[in-house]
C-alpha positions as CSV (number, residue, x, y, z in Angstrom):
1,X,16.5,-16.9,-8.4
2,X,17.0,-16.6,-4.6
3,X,18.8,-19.7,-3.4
4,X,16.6,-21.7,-0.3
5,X,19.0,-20.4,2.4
6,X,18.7,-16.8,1.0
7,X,14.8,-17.0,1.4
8,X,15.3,-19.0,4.7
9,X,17.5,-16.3,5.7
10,X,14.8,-13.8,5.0
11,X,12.1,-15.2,6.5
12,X,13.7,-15.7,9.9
13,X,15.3,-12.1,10.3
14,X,13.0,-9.9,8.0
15,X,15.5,-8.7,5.3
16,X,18.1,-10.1,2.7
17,X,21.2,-7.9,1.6
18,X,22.4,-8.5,-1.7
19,X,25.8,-7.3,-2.9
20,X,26.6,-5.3,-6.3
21,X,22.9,-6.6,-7.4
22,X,22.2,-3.4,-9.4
23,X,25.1,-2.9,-12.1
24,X,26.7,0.2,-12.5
25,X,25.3,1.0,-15.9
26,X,21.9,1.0,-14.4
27,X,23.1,3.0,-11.5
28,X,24.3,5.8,-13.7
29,X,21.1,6.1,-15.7
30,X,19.3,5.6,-12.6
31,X,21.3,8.9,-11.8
32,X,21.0,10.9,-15.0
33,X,17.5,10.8,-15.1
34,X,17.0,11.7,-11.3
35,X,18.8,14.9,-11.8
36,X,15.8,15.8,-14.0
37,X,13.8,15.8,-11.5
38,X,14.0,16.9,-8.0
39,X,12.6,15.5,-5.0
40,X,10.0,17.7,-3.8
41,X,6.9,15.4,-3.4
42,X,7.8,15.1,0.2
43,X,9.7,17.7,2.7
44,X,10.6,16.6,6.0
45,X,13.0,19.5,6.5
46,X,12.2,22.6,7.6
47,X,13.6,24.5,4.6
48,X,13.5,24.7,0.4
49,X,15.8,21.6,-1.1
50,X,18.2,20.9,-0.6
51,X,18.3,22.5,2.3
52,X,18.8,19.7,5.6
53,X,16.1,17.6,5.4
54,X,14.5,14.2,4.3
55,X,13.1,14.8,0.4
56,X,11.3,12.3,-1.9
57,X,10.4,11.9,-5.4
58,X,7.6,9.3,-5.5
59,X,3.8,9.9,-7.0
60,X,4.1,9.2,-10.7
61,X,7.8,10.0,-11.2
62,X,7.7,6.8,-13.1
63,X,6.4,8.2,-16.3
64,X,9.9,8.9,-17.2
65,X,11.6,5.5,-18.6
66,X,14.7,6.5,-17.7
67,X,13.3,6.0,-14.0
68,X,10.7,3.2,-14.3
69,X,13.0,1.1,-15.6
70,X,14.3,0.1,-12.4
71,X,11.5,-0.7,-10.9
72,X,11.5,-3.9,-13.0
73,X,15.0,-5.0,-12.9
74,X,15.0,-8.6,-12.9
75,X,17.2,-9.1,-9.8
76,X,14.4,-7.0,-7.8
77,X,11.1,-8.0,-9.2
78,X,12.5,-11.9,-9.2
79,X,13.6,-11.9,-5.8
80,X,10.5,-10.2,-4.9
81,X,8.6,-13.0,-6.2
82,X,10.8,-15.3,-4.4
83,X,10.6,-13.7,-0.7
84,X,6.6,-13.2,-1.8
85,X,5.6,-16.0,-2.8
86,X,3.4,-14.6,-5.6
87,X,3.9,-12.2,-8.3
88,X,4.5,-8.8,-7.0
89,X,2.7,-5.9,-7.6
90,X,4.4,-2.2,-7.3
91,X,2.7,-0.1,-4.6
92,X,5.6,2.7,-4.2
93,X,7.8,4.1,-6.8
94,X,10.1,6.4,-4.3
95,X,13.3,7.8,-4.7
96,X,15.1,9.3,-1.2
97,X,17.4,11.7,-0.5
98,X,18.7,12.7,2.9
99,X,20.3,16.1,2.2
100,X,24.1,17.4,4.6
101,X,22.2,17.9,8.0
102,X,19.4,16.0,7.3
103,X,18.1,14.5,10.6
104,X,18.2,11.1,11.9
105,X,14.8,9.4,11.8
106,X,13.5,6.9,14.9
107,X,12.8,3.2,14.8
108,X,9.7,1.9,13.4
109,X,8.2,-0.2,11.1
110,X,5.9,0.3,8.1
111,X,3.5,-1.9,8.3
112,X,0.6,1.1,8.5
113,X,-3.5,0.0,8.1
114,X,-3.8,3.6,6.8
115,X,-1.5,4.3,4.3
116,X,-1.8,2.5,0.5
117,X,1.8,1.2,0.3
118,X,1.5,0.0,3.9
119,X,-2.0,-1.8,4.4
120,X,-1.1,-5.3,2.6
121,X,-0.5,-8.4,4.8
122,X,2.2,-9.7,2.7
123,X,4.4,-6.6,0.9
124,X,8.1,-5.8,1.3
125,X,10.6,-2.7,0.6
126,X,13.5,-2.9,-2.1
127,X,15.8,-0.9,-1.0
128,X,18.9,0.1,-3.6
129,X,21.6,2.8,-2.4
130,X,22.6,5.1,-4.6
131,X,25.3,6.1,-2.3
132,X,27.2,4.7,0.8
133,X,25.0,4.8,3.6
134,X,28.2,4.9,6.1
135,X,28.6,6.0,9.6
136,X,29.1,9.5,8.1
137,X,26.3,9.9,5.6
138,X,24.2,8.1,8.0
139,X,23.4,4.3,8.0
140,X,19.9,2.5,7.9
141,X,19.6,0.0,10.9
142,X,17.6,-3.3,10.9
143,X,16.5,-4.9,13.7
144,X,17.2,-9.3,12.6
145,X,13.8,-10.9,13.5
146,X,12.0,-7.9,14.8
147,X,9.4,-8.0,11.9
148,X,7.2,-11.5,13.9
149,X,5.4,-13.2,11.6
150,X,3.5,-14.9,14.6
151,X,1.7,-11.8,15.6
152,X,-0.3,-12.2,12.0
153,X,-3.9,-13.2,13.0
154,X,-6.5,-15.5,11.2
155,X,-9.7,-15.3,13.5
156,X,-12.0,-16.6,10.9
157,X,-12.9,-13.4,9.2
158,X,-12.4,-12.6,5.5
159,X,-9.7,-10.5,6.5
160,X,-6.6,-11.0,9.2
161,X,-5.8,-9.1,12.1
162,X,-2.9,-8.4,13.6
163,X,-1.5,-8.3,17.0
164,X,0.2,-4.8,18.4
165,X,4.0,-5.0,17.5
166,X,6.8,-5.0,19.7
167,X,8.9,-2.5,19.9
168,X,13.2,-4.2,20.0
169,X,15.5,-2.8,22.3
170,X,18.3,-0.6,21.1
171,X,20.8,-3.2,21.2
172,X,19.1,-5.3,18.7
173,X,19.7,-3.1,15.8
174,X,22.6,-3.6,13.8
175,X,23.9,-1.7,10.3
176,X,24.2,-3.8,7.3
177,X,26.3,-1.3,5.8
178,X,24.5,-0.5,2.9
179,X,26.9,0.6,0.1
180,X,26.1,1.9,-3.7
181,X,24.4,-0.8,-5.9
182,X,23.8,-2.8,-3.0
183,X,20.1,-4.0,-3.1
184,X,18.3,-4.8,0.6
185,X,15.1,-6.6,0.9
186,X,13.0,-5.8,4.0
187,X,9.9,-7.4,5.4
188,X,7.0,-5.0,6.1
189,X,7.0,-5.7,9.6
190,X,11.2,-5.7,10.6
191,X,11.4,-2.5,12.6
192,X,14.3,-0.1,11.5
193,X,16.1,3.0,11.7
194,X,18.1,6.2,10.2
195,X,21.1,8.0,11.2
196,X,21.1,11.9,10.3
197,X,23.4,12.7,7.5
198,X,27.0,14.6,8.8
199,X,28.3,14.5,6.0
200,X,28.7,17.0,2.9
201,X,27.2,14.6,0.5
202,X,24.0,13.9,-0.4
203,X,22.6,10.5,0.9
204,X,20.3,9.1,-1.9
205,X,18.1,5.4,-2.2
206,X,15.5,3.8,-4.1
207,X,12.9,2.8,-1.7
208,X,10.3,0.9,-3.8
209,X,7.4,-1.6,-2.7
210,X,6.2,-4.7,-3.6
211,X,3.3,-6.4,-2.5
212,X,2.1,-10.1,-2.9
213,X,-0.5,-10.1,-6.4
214,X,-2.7,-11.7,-3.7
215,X,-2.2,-9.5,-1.1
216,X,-4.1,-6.4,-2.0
217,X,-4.0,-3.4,0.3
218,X,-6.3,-2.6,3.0
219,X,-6.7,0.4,1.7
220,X,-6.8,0.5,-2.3
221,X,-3.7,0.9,-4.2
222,X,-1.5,4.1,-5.0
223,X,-3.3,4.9,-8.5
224,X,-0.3,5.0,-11.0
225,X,-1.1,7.2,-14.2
226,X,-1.2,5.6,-17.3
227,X,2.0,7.2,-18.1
228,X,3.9,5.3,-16.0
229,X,2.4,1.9,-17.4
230,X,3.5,3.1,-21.0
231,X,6.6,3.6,-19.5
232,X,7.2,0.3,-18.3
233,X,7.9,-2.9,-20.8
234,X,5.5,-5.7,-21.7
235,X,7.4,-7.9,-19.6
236,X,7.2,-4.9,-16.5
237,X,3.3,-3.5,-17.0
238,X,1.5,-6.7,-14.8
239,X,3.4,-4.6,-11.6
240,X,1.3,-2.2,-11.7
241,X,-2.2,-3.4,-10.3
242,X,-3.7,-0.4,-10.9
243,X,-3.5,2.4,-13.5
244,X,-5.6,5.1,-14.9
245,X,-5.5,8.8,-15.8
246,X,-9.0,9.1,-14.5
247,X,-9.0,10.5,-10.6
248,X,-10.9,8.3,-8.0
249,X,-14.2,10.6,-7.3
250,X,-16.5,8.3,-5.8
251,X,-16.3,5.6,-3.2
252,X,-19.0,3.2,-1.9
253,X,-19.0,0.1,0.4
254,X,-20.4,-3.5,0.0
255,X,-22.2,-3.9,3.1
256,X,-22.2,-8.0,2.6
257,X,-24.0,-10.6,4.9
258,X,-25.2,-14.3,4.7
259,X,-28.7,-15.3,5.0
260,X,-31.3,-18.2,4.3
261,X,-31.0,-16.0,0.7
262,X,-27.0,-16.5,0.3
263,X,-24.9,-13.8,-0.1
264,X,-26.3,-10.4,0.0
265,X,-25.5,-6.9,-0.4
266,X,-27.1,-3.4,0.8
267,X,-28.5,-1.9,-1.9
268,X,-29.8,1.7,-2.0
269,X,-32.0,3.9,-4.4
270,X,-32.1,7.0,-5.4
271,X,-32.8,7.3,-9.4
272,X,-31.4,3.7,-9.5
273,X,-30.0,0.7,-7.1
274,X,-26.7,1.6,-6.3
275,X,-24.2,0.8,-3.4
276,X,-24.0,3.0,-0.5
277,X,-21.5,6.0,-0.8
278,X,-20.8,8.9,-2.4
279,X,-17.9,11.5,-3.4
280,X,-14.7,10.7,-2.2
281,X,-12.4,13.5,-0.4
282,X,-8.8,12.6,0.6
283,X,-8.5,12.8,4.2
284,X,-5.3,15.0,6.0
285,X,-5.3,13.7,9.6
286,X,-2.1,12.4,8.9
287,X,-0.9,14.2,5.5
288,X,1.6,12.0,3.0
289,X,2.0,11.7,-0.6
290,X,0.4,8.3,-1.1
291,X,-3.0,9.2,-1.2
292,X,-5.4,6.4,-2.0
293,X,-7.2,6.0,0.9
294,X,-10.7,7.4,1.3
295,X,-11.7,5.4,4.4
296,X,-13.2,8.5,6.0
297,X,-15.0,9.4,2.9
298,X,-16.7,6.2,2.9
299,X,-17.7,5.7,6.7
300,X,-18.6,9.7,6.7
301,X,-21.4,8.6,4.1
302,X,-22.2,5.1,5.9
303,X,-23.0,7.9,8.6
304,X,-25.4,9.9,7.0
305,X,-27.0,7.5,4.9
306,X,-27.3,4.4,7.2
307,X,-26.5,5.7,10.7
308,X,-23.9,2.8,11.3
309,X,-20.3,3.0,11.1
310,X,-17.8,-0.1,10.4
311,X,-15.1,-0.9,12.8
312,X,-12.7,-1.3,9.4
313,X,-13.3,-1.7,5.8
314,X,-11.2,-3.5,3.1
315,X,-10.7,-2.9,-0.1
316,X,-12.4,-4.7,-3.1
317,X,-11.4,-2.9,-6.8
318,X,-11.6,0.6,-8.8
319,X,-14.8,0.3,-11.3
320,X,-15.3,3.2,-14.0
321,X,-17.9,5.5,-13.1
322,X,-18.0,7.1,-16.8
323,X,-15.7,10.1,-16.2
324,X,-14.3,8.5,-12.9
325,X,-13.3,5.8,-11.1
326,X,-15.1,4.8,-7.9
327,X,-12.9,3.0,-4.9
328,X,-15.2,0.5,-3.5
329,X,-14.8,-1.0,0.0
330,X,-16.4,-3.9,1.7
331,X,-17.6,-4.9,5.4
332,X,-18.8,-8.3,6.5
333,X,-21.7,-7.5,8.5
334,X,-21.3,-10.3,11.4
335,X,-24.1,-12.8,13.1
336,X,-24.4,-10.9,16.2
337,X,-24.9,-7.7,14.5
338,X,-28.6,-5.6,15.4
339,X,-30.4,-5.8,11.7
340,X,-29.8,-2.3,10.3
341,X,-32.9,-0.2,10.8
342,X,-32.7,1.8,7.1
343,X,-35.2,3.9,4.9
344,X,-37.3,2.3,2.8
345,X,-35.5,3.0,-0.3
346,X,-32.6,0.4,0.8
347,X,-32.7,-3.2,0.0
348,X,-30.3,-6.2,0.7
349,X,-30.1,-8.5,-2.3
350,X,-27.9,-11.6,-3.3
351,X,-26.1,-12.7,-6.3
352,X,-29.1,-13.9,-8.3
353,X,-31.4,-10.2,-7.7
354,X,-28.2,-8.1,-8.4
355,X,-27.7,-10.1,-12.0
356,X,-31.6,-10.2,-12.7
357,X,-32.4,-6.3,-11.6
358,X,-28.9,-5.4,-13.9
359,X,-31.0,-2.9,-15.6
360,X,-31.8,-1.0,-12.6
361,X,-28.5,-0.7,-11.1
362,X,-26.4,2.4,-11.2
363,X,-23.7,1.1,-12.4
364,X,-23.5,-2.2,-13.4
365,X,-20.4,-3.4,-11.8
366,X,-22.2,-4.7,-8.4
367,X,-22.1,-8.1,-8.9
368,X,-18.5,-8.5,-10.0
369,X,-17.6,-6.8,-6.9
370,X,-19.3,-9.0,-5.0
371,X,-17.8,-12.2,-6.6
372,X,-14.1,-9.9,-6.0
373,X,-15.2,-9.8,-2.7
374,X,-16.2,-13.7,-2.2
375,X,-13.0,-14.4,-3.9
376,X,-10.7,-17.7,-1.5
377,X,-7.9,-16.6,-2.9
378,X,-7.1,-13.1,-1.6
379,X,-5.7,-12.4,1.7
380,X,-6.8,-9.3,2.8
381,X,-6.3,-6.8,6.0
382,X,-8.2,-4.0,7.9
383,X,-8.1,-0.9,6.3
384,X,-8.8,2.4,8.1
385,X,-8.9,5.5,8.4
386,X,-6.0,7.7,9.6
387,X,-7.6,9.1,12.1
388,X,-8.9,6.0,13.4
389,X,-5.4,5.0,13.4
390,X,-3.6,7.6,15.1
391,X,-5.8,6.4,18.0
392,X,-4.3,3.0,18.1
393,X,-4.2,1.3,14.2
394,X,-4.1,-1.8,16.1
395,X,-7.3,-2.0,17.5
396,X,-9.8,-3.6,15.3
């Protein structure tokens, strides 16, 4: 367990460096395993690896033991629990490697409304080096108290908003001087950056994510195949919130509002009452590896189907579809909004309709994701769609 000064230390400057906390043993068969499999779900270089660029092995890499196994080591996932405050859940599985003449990469933070492992309100990186990330090799800068937990946002909605971030001055960054086995926690928020890698070595980290059990993404989870939960222990499958070898094909929205009725949802019909939506498609405005978000999907068919579109969407739960899961989303339709003017085959109904008409649903799984939805205990963001957000993710 993390002592109160480590956590305090956290909270006020957005990351925690831990010495040695990853034993060598681990390291090595961290290392033997990786050499089975090269990084090439991500190239940010220009050429074939290992060429000079930035490389990544992430997606569901974790199928192999000899990998997953890190993801919960007890140091990491307790810690993460510590600096959470809940049970974390794994959202990124990602091993990096900065190849000789691999380019620096600019200050930032990852806090991202758009992107799976980004769109929680309470997640953090786990950072292990695998090598020495030295003035040579190229070191990974933090910026102490850049990450502003003030700018977080409860207006009264289900979900919180977030004020733009600010951007620190050059100055404020400073290198912790990250060296093999050493393990680095880092807020979402805490802006940070990389220097290019002059040396002849490769520079190589695991760069893992953990978000808050409560905290679900914006944006749905990174679906994890349900090889990587076999490869995981008893004691390591509750980190992964979601898992399934079946894809995501479908996604629909819960359109929810309050009347003199309670809670109610829009319904629509076609051969049976089902939730607006329709097939999801992954969307490349801003192409990654951590696909999971089918935001555009969703508001394409709130388009056609309704003629409105939603501002943001968040998201609810997976629920099986027979040969596919289906990512639902939900919208609280506010007091001032203009009734929606809709065919007559769409219907709002509450709690009590959805359980009593069960036999005419689609699907079945309506009313639990309402009560997910209604749930006080989640904290949820805005999710969107990327290219909402390359306009200005901070706008809703």
């Amino acid at each position: 367990m993390l002592t109160p000064e480590q956590i305090t230390q956290y909270e006020e400057q957005g990351f925690l460096l831990l010495r040695k906390a990853i034993d060598e043993a681990s390291l090595a068969r961290f290392d033997a395993a990786v050499a089975q499999h090269p990084p090439l779900d991500g190239n940010t270089g220009s050429g074939v690896y290992p060429e000079p660029g930035r490389y990544t092995l992430a997606k569901s890499c974790a199928e192999d033991p000899d990998l997953a196994f890190i993801a919960e080591y007890p140091t990491i996932v307790n810690g993460a629990r510590d600096l959470l405050g809940d049970d974390p859940r794994l959202t990124a599985f990602v091993y990096y490697d900065r190849t000789p003449g691999g380019g620096p990469i600019p200050s930032h933070n990852d806090y991202k409304r758009w992107r799976p492992v980004g769109s929680s309100m309470n997640w953090l990186f786990t950072i292990i080096a695998l090598s020495d990330f030295d003035a040579e090799s190229g070191p990974l800068y933090v910026a102490p108290g850049s990450h502003r937990p003030d700018r977080i946002q409860d207006r009264g909605e289900r979900v919180l908003s977030l004020l733009p971030a600010i951007k620190p001055d050059a100055g404020e960054f400073i290198d912790p001087e990250l060296a093999r086995g050493d393990l680095l926690f880092m807020n979402m928020h805490l802006w940070h950056r990389a220097g290019g890698n002059n040396s002849k070595q490769h520079r190589v980290g695991i760069f893992n994510k953990y978000a808050a059990a409560n905290a679900i993404p914006a944006t749905g989870y990174y679906l994890f195949n349900d090889g990587v939960y076999n490869a995981l222990s008893d004691a390591g499958k509750p980190l992964l919130a979601v898992h399934s070898d079946k894809p995501i094909a479908t996604t629909r929205v819960l359109l929810h509002r309050r009347s003199e009725n309670g809670s109610e949802l829009l319904m629509t019909h076609e051969n049976a009452w089902s939730l607006p939506g329709g097939p999801a498609w992954v969307e490349q405005s801003i192409p990654d590896w951590d696909h999971g978000n089918y935001i555009a999907a969703i508001q394409s068919h709130m388009d056609e189907q309704l003629k409105i579109r939603t501002p943001w969407v968040s998201y609810v739960g997976d629920y099986d579809e027979g040969d596919h899961l289906c990512r639902v989303y939900a919208y609280d339709m506010p007091d001032h909004a203009h009734p929606i003017i809709h065919p007559s085959a769409n219907t709002w109904m509450n709690r009590e309709e959805l359980e009593n008409r069960q036999d005419e649903l689609a699907f079945g799984y309506e009313p639990r994701a309402l009560s997910e939805w209604l749930r006080t205990d989640r904290v949820r963001g805005k999710g969107l769609s990327q290219a909402a957000s390359r306009i200005d993710q901070y706008a809703y």
